[in-house]
N, C-alpha and C positions, 0 to 999 in steps of 0.2 A: 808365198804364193797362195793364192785361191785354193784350197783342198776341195774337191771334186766328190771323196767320199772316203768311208772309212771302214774295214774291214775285220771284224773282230772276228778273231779264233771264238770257239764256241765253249770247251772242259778250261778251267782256271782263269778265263777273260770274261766272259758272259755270264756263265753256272760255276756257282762253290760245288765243284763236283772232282776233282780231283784227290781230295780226301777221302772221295766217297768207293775210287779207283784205290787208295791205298788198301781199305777196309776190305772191299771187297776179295784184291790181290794177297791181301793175311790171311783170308780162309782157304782162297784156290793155294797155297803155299802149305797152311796147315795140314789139311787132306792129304797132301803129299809127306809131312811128317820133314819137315823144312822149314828155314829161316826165310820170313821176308825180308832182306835185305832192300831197304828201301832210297838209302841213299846211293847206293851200286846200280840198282835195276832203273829206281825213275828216270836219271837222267839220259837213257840211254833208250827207254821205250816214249817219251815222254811226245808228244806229236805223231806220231807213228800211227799206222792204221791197228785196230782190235788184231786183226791174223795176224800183221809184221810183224806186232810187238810180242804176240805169242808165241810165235815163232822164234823170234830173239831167245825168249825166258826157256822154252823149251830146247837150245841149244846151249843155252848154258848152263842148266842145272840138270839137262837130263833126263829131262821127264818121260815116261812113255805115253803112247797113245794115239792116234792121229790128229793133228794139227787144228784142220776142222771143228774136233769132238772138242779139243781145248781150248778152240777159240767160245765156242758156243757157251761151257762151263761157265767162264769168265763174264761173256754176256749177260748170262740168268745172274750171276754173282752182283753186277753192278745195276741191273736191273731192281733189283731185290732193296738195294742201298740208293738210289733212286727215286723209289715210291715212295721209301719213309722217310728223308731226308734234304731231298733237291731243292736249293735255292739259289737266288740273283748273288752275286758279285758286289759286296756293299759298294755302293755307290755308282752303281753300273748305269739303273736305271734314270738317273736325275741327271748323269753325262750323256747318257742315251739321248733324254729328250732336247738336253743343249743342243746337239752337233745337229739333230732335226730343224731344231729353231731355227739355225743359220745356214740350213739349204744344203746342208751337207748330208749324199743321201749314204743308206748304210747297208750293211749283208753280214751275213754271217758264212766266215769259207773255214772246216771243218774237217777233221780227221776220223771223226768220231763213227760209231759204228751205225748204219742208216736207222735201226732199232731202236737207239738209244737218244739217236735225234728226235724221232717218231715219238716219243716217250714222255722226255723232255717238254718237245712242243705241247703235246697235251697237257702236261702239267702246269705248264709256267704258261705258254699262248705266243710262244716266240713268234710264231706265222703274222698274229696280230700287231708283233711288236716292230719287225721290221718287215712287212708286208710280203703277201704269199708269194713264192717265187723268189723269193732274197737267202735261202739259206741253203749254200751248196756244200758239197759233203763231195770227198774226195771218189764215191763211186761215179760220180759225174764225172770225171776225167779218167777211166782205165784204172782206180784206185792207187794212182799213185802217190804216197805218203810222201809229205814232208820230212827233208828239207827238196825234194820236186818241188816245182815253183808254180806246175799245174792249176791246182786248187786255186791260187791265188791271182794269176792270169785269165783264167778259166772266171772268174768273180769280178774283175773288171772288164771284163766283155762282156758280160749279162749287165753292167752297168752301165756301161755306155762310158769306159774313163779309159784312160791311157795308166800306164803304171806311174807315172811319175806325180800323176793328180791322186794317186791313192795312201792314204797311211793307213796299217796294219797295225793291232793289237795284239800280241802273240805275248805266254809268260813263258813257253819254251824254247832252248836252245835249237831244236829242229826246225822249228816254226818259225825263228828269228832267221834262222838260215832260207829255209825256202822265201819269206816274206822280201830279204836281199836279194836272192838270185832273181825274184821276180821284176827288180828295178826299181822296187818299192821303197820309200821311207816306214821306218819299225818304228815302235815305240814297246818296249820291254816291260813287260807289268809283274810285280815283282809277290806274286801271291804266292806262285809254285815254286818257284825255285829260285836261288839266291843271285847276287849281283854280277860275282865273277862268272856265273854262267851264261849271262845275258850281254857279253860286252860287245858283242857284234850288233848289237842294235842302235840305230839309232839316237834315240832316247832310253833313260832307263826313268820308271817311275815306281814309286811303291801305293801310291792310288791312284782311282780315277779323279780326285782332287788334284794330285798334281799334273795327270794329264790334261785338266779343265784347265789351270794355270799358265802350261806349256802352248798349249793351242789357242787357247781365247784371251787371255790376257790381252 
């Protein structure tokens, strides 16, 4: 069929910045005199809004303090990692301007914290990249985090597509989950996290070359 448009998640689809989430998450762990357990925590905080996932970590390891004050912590932390390090997704950009070429228009629908969007955009020009107004962030719907299918409903209706004209770029298991309940086609990008966690998607790809492949060919 005609694809109508396409929807990339924003942390490990668009921006190498998941790593950047790891680093940061070493020091809010450190401070506490704690293990980051990183393949226990990511898959489980991994799409999730900044509070949920804080929330999450804060009930399972126990941390004190109010929730709020931890989420914010965690902010400045990634913020921090951010400014000296934020980049494109190899090969984001040159699939980016394919799927433009062929009329296929695009958005970014996003978990991420409205800050750290904010941020982002300044650094990289996302606004300029897929046009102002295209990047929603799950405060746009009641903050309800993925796997809710909100965000991603919510992002083809600012589009003007029905879910079944939409394919989704998501590299996490929540994201592949909301991306489905949405009615959507997935395509699993396999930056963040590994194969076996991605099998509910529709496609699995380990770059944006083979999603050039799978789609244009």
């Amino acid at each position: 069929m005609k694809w109508k448009a396409i929807i990339f998640d924003m942390d490990g689809v668009v921006l190498d910045s998941e790593r950047l989430y790891d680093i940061a998450d070493e020091e809010f762990f450190r401070r506490r005199s704690a293990l980051f357990e990183k393949d226990r925590i990511v898959p489980l905080i991994a799409g999730k809004s900044l509070i949920d996932s804080t929330a999450m970590i804060k009930e399972m390891y126990g941390f004190g303090g109010d929730i709020s004050a931890l989420t914010d912590e965690r902010r400045q932390l990634v913020r921090q990692t951010y400014g000296d390090a934020l980049e494109f997704i190899d090969g984001f950009s040159e699939f980016h301007r394919r799927a433009i070429g062929r009329g296929i228009t695009t958005c970014i629908a996003t978990a991420s914290d409205d800050t750290l969007i904010a941020l982002a955009d300044q650094k990289l020009g996302l606004s300029k990249i897929f046009g102002e107004g295209k990047i929603f962030k799950i405060s746009d719907v009641g903050n309800k985090s993925k796997p809710d299918p909100a965000i991603f409903l919510y992002a083809a209706e600012k589009l003007g597509a029905v879910p079944e004209e939409c394919i989704v770029i998501e590299d996490a298991p929540h994201g592949v989950a909301a991306a489905k309940n949405a009615g959507m086609y997935c395509i699993a990008l396999t930056t963040t996290r590994p194969r076996e966690e991605l099998m509910k998607a529709d496609t699995i790809a380990d770059s944006y070359a083979d999603i050039a492949r799978h789609l244009f060919a």
